[in-house]
mmJSON file of the N, C-alpha and C atoms, coordinates in Angstrom:
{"data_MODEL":{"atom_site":{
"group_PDB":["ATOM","ATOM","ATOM","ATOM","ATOM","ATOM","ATOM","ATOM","ATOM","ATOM","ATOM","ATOM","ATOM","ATOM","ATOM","ATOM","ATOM","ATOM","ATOM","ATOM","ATOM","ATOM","ATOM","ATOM","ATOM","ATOM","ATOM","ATOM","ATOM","ATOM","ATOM","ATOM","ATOM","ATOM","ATOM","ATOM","ATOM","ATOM","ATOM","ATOM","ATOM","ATOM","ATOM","ATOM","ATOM","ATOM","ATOM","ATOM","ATOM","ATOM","ATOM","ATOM","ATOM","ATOM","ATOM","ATOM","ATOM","ATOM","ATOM","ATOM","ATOM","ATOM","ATOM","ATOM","ATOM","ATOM","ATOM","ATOM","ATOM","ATOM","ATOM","ATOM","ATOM","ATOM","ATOM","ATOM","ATOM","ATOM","ATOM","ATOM","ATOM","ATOM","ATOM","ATOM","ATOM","ATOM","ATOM","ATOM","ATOM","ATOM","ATOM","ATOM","ATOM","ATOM","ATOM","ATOM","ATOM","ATOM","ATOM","ATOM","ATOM","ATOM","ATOM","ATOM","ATOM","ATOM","ATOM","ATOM","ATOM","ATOM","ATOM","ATOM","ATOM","ATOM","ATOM","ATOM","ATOM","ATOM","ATOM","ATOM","ATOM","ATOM","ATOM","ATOM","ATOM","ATOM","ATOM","ATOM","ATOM","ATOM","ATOM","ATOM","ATOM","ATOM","ATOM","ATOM","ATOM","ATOM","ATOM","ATOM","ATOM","ATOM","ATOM","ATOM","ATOM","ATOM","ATOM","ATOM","ATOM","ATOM","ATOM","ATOM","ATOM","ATOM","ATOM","ATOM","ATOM","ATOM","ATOM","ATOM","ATOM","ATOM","ATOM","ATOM","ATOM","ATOM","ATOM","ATOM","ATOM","ATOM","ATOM","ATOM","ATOM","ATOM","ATOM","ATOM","ATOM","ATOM","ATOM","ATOM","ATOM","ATOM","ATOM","ATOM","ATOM","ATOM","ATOM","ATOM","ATOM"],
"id":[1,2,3,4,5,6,7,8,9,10,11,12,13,14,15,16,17,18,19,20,21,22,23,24,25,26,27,28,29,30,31,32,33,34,35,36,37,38,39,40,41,42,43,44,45,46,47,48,49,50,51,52,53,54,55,56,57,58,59,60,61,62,63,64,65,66,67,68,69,70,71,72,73,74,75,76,77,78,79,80,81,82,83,84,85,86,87,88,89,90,91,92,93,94,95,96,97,98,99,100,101,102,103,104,105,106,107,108,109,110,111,112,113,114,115,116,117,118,119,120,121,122,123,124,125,126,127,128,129,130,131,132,133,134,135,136,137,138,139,140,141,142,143,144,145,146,147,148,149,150,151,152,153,154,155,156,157,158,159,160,161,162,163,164,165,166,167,168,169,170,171,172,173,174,175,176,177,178,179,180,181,182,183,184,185,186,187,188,189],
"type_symbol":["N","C","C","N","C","C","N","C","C","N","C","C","N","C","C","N","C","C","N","C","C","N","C","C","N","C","C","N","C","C","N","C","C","N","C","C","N","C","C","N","C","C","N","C","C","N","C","C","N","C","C","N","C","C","N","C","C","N","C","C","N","C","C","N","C","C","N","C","C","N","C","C","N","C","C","N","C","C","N","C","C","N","C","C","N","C","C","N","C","C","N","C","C","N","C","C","N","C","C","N","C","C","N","C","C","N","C","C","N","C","C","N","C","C","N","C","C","N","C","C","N","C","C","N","C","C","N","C","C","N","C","C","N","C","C","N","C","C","N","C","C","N","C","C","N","C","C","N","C","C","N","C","C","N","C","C","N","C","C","N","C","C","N","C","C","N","C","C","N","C","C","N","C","C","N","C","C","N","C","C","N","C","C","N","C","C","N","C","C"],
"label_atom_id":["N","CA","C","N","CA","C","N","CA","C","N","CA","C","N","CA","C","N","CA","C","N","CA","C","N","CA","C","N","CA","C","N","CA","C","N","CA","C","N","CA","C","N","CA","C","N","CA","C","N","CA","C","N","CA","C","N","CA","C","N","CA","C","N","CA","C","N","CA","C","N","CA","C","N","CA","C","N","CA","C","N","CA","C","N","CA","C","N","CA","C","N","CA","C","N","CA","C","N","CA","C","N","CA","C","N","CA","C","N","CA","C","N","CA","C","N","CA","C","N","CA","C","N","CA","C","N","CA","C","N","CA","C","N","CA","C","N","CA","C","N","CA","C","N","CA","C","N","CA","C","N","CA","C","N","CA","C","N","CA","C","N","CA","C","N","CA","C","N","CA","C","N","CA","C","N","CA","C","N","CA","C","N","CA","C","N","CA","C","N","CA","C","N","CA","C","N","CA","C","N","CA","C","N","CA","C","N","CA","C","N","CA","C","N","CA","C","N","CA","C"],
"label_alt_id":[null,null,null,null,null,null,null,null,null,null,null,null,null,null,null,null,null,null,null,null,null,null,null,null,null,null,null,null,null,null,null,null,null,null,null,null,null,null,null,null,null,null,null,null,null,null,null,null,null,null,null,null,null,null,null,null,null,null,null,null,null,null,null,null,null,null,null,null,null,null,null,null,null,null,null,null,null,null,null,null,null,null,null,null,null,null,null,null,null,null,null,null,null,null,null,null,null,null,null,null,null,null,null,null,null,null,null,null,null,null,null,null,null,null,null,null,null,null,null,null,null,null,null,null,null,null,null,null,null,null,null,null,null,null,null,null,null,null,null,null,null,null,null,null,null,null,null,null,null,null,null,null,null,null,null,null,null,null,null,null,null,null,null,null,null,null,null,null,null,null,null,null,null,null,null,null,null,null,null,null,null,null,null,null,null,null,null,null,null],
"label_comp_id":["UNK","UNK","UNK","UNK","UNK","UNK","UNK","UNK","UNK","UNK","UNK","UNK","UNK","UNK","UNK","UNK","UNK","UNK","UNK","UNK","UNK","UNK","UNK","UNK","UNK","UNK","UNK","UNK","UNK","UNK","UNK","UNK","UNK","UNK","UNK","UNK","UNK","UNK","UNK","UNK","UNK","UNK","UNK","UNK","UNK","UNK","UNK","UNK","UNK","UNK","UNK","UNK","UNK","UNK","UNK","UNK","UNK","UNK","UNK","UNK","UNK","UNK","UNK","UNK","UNK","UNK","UNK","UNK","UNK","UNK","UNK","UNK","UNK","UNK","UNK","UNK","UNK","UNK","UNK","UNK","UNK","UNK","UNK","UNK","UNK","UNK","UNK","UNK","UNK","UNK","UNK","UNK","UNK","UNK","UNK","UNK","UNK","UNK","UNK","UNK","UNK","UNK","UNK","UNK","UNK","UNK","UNK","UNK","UNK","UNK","UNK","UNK","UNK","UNK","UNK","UNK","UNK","UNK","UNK","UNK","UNK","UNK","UNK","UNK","UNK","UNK","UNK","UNK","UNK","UNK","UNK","UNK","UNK","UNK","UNK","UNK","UNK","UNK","UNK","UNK","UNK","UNK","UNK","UNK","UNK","UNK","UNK","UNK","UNK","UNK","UNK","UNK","UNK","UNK","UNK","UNK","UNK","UNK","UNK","UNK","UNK","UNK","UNK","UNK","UNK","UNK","UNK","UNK","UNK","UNK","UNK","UNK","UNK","UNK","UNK","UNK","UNK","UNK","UNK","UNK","UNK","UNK","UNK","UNK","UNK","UNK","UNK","UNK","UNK"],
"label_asym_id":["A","A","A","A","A","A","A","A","A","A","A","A","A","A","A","A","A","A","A","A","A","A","A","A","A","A","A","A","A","A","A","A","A","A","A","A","A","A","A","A","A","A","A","A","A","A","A","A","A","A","A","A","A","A","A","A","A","A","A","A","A","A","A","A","A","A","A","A","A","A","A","A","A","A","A","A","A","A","A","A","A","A","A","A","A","A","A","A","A","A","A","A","A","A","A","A","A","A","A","A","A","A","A","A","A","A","A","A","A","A","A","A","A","A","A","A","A","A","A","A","A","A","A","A","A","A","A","A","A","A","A","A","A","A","A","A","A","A","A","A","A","A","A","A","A","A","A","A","A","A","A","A","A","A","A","A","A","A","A","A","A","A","A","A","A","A","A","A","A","A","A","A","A","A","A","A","A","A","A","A","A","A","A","A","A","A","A","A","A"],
"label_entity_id":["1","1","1","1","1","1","1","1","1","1","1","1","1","1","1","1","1","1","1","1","1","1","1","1","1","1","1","1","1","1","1","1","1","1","1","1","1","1","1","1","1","1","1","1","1","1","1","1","1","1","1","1","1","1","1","1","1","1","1","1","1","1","1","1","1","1","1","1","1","1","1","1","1","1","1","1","1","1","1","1","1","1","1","1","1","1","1","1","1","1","1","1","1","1","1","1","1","1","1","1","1","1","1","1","1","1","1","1","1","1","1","1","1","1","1","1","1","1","1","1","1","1","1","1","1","1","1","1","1","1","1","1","1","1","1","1","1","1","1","1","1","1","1","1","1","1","1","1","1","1","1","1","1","1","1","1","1","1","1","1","1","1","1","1","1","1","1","1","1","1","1","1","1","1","1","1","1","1","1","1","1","1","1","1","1","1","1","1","1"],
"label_seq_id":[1,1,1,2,2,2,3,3,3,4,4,4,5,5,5,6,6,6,7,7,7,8,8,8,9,9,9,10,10,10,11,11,11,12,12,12,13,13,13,14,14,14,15,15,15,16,16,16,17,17,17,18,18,18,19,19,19,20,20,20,21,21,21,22,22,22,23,23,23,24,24,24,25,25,25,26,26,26,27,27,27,28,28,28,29,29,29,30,30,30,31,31,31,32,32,32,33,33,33,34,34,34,35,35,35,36,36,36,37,37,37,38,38,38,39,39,39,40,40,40,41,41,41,42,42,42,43,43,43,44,44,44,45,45,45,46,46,46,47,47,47,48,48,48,49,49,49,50,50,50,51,51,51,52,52,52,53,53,53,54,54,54,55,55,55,56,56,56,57,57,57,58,58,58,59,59,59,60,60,60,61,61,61,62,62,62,63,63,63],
"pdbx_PDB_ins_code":[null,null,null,null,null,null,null,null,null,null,null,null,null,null,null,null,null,null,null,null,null,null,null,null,null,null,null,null,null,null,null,null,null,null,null,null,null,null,null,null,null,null,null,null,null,null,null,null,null,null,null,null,null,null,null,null,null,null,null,null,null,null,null,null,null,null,null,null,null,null,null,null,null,null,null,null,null,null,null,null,null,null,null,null,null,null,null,null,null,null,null,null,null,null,null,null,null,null,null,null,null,null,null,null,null,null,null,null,null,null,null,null,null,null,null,null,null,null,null,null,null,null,null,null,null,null,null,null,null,null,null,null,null,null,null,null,null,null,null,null,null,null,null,null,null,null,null,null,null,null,null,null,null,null,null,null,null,null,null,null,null,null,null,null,null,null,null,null,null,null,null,null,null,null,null,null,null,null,null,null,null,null,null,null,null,null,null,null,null],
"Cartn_x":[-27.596,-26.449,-25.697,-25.436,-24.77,-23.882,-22.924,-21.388,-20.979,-20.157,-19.881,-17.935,-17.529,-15.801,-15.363,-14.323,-14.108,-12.35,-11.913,-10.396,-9.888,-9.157,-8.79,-6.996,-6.115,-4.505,-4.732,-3.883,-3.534,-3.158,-3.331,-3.06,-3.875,-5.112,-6.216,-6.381,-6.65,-6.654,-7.807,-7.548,-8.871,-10.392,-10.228,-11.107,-11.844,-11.169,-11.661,-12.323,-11.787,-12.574,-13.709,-13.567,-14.749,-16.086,-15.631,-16.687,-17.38,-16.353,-17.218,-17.919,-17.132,-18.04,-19.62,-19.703,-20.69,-21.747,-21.553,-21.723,-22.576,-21.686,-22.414,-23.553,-23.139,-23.677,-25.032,-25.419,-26.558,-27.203,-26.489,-27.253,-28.269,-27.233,-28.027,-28.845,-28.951,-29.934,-30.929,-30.936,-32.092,-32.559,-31.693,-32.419,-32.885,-32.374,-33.056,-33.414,-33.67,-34.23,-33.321,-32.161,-31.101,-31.113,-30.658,-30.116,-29.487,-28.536,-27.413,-26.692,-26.753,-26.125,-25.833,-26.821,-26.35,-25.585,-24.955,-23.868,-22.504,-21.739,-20.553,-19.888,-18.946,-18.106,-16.777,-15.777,-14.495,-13.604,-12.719,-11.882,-10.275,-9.847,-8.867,-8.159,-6.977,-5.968,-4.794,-4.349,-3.323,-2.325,-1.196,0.052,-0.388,0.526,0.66,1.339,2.189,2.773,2.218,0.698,0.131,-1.099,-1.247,-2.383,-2.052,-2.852,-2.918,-3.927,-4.045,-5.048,-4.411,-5.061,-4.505,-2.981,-2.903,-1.739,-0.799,-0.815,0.256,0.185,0.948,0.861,1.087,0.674,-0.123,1.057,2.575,3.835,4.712,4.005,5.06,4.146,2.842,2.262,2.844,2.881,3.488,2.178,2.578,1.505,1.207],
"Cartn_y":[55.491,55.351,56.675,57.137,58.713,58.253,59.109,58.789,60.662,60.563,61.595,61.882,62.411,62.113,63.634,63.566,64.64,64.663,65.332,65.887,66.929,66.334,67.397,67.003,67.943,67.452,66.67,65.751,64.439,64.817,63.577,64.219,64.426,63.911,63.606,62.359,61.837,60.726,59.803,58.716,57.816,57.951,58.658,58.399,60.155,60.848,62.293,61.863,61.329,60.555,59.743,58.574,58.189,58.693,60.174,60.832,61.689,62.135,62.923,61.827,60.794,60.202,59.609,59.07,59.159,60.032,61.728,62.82,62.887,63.119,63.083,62.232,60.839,59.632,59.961,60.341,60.961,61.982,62.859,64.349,63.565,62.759,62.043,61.436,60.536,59.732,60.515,61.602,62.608,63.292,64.24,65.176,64.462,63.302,62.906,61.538,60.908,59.662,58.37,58.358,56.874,56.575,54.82,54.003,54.357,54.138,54.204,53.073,52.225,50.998,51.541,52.369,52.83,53.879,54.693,56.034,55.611,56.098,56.142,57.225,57.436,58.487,58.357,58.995,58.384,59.725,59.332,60.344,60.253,61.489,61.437,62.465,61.999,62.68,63.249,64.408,65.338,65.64,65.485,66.009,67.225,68.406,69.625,69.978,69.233,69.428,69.054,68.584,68.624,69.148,70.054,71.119,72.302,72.891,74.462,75.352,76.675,77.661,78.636,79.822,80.988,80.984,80.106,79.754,79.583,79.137,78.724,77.513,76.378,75.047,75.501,74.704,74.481,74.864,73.823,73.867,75.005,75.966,77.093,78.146,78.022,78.942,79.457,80.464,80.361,80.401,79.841,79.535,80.458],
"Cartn_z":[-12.913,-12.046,-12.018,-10.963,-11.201,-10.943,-11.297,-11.27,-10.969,-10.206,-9.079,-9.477,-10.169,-10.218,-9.638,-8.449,-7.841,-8.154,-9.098,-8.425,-7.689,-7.317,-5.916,-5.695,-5.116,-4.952,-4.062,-4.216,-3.638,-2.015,-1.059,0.176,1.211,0.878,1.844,2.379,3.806,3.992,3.608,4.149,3.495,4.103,5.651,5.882,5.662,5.629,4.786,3.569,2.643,1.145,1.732,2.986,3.538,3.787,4.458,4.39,3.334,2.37,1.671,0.848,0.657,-0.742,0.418,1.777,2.269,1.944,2.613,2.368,1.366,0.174,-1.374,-1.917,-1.239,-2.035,-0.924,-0.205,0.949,0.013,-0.014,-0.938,-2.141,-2.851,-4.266,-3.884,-2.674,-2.446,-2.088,-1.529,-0.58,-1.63,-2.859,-3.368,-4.766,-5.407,-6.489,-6.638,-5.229,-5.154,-5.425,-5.77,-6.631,-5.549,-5.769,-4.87,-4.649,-3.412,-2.328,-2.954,-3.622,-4.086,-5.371,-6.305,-7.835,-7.685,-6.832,-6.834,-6.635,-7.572,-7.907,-7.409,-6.416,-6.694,-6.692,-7.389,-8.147,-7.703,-6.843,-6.419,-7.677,-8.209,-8.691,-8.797,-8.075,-7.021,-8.03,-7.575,-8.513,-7.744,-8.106,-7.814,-8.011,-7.196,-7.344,-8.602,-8.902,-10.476,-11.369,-11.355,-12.261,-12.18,-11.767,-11.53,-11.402,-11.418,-12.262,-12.194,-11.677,-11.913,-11.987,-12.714,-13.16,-13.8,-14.456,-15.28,-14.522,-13.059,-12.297,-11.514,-12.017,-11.248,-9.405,-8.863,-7.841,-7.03,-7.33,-6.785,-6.65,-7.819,-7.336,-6.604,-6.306,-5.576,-4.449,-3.726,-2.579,-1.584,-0.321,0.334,1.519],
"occupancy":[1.0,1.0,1.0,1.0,1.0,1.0,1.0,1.0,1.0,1.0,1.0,1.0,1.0,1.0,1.0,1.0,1.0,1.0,1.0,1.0,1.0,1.0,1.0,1.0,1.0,1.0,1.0,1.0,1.0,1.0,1.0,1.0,1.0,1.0,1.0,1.0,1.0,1.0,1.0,1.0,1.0,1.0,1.0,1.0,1.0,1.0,1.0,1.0,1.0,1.0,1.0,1.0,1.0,1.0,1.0,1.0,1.0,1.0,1.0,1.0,1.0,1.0,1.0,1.0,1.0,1.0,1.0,1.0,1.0,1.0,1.0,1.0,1.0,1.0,1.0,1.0,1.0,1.0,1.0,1.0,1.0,1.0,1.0,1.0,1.0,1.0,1.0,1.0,1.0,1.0,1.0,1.0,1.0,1.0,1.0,1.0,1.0,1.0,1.0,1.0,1.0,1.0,1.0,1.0,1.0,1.0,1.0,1.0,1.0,1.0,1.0,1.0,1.0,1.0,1.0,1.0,1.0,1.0,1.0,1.0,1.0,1.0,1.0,1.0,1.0,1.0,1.0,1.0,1.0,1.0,1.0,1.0,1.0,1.0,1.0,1.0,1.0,1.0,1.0,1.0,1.0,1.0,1.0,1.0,1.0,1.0,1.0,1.0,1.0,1.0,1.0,1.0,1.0,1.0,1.0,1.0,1.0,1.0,1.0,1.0,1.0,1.0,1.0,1.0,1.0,1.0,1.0,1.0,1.0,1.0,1.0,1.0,1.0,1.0,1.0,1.0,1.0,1.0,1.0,1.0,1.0,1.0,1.0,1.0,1.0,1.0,1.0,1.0,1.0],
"B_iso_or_equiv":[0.0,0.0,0.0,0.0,0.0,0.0,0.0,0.0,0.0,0.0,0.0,0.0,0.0,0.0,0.0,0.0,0.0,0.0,0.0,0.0,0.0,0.0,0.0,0.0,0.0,0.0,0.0,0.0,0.0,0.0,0.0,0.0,0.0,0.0,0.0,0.0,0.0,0.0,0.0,0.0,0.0,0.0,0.0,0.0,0.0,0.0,0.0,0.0,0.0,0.0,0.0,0.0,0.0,0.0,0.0,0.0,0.0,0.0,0.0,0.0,0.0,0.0,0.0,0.0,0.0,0.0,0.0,0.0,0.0,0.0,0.0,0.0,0.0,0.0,0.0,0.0,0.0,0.0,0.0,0.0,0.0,0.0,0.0,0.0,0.0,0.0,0.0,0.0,0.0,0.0,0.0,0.0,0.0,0.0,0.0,0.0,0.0,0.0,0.0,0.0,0.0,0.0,0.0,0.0,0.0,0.0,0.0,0.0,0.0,0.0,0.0,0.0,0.0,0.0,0.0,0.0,0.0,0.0,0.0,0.0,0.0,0.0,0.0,0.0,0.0,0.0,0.0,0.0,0.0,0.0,0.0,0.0,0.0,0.0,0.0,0.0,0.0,0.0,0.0,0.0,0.0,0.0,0.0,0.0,0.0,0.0,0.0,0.0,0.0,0.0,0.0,0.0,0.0,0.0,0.0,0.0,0.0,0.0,0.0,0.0,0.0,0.0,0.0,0.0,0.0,0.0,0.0,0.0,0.0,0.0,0.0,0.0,0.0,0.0,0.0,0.0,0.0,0.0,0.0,0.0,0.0,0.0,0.0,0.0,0.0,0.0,0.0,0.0,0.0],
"pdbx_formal_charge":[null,null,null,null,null,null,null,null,null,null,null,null,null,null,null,null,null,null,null,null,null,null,null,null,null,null,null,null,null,null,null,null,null,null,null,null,null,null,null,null,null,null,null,null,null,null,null,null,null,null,null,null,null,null,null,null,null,null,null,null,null,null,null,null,null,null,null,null,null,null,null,null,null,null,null,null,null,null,null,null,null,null,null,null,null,null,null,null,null,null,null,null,null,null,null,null,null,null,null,null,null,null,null,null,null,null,null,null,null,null,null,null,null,null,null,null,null,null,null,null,null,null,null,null,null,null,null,null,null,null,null,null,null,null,null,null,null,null,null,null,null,null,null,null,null,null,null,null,null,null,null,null,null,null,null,null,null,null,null,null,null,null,null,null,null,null,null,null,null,null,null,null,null,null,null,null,null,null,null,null,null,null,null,null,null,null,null,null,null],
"auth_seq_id":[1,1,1,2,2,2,3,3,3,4,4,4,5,5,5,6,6,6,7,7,7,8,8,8,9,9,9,10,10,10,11,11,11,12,12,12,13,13,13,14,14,14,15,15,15,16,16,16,17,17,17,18,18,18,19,19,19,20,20,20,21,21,21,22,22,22,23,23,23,24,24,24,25,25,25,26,26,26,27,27,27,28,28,28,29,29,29,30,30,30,31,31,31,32,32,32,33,33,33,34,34,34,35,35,35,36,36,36,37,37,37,38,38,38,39,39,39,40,40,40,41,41,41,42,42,42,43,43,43,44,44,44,45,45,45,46,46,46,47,47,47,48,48,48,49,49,49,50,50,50,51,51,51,52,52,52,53,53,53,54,54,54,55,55,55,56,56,56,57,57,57,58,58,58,59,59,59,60,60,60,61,61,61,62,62,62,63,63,63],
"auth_comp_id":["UNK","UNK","UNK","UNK","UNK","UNK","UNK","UNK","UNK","UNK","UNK","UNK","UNK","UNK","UNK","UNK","UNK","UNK","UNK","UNK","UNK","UNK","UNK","UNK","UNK","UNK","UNK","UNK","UNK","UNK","UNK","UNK","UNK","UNK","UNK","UNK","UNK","UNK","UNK","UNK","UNK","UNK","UNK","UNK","UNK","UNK","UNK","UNK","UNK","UNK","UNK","UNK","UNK","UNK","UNK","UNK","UNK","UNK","UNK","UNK","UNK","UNK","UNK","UNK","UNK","UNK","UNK","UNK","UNK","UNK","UNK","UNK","UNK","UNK","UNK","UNK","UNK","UNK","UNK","UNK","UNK","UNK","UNK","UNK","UNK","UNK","UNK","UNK","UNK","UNK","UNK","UNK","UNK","UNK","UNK","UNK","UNK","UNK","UNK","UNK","UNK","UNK","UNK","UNK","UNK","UNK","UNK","UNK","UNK","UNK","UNK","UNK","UNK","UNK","UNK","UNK","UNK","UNK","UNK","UNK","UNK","UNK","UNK","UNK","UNK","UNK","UNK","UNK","UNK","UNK","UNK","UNK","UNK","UNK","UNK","UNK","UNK","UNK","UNK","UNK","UNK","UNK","UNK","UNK","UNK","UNK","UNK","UNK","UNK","UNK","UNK","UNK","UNK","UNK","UNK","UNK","UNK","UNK","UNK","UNK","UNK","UNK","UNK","UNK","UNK","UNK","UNK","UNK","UNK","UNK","UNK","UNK","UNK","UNK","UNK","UNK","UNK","UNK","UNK","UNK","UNK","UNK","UNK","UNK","UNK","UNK","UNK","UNK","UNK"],
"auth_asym_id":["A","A","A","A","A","A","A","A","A","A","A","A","A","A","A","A","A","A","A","A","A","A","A","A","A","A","A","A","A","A","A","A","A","A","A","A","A","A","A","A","A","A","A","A","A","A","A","A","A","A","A","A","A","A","A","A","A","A","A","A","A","A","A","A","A","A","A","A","A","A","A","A","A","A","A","A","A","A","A","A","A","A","A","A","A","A","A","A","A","A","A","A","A","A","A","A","A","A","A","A","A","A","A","A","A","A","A","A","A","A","A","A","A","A","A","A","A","A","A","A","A","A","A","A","A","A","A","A","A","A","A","A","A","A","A","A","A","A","A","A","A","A","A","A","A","A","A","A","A","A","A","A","A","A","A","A","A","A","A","A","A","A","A","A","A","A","A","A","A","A","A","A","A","A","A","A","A","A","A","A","A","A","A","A","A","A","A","A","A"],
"auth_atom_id":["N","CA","C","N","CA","C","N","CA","C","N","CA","C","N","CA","C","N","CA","C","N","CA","C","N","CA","C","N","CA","C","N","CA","C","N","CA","C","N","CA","C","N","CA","C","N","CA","C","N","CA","C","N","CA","C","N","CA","C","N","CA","C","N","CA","C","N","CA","C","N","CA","C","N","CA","C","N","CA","C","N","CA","C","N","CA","C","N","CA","C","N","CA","C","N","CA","C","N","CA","C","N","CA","C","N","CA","C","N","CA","C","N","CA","C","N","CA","C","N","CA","C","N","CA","C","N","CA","C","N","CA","C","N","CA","C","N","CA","C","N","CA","C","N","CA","C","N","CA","C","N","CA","C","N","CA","C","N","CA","C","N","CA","C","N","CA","C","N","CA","C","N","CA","C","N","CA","C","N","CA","C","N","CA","C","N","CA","C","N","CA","C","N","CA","C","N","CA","C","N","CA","C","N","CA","C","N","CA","C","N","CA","C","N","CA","C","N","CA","C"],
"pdbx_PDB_model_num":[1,1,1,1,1,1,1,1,1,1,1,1,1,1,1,1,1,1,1,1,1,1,1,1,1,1,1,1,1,1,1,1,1,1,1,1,1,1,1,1,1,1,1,1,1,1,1,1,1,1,1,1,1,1,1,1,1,1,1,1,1,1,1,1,1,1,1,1,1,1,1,1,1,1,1,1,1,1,1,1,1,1,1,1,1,1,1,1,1,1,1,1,1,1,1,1,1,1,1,1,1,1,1,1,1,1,1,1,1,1,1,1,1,1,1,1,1,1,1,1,1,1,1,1,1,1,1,1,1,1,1,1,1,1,1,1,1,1,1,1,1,1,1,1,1,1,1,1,1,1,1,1,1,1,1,1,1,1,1,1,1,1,1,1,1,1,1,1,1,1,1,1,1,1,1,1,1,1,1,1,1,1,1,1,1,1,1,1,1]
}}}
């Protein structure tokens, strides 16, 4: 059973998540044979205040 867990900041709609987890759950099925019924993918969504790269949360980046 693969299990697929993507975080990403919060703020995408449902049907954007619709597609990628489609998307993905396609790739797994095509390049290593699993069921389409055994793929998992688990979206988990971040506040900007709680994320971080290069030692700077997300919120004070300027954009």
């Amino acid at each position: 059973m693969p299990l697929v867990q993507i975080t990403m900041l919060e703020g995408r709609t449902a049907e954007q998540k619709r597609k990628l987890a489609k998307r993905i759950t396609e790739a797994i099925v095509e390049e290593v044979g699993a069921r389409r019924a055994a793929i998992v993918v688990a979206f988990h969504e971040v506040s900007k205040e709680s994320y971080a790269t290069g030692g700077e949360l997300m919120i004070d980046k300027v954009k």
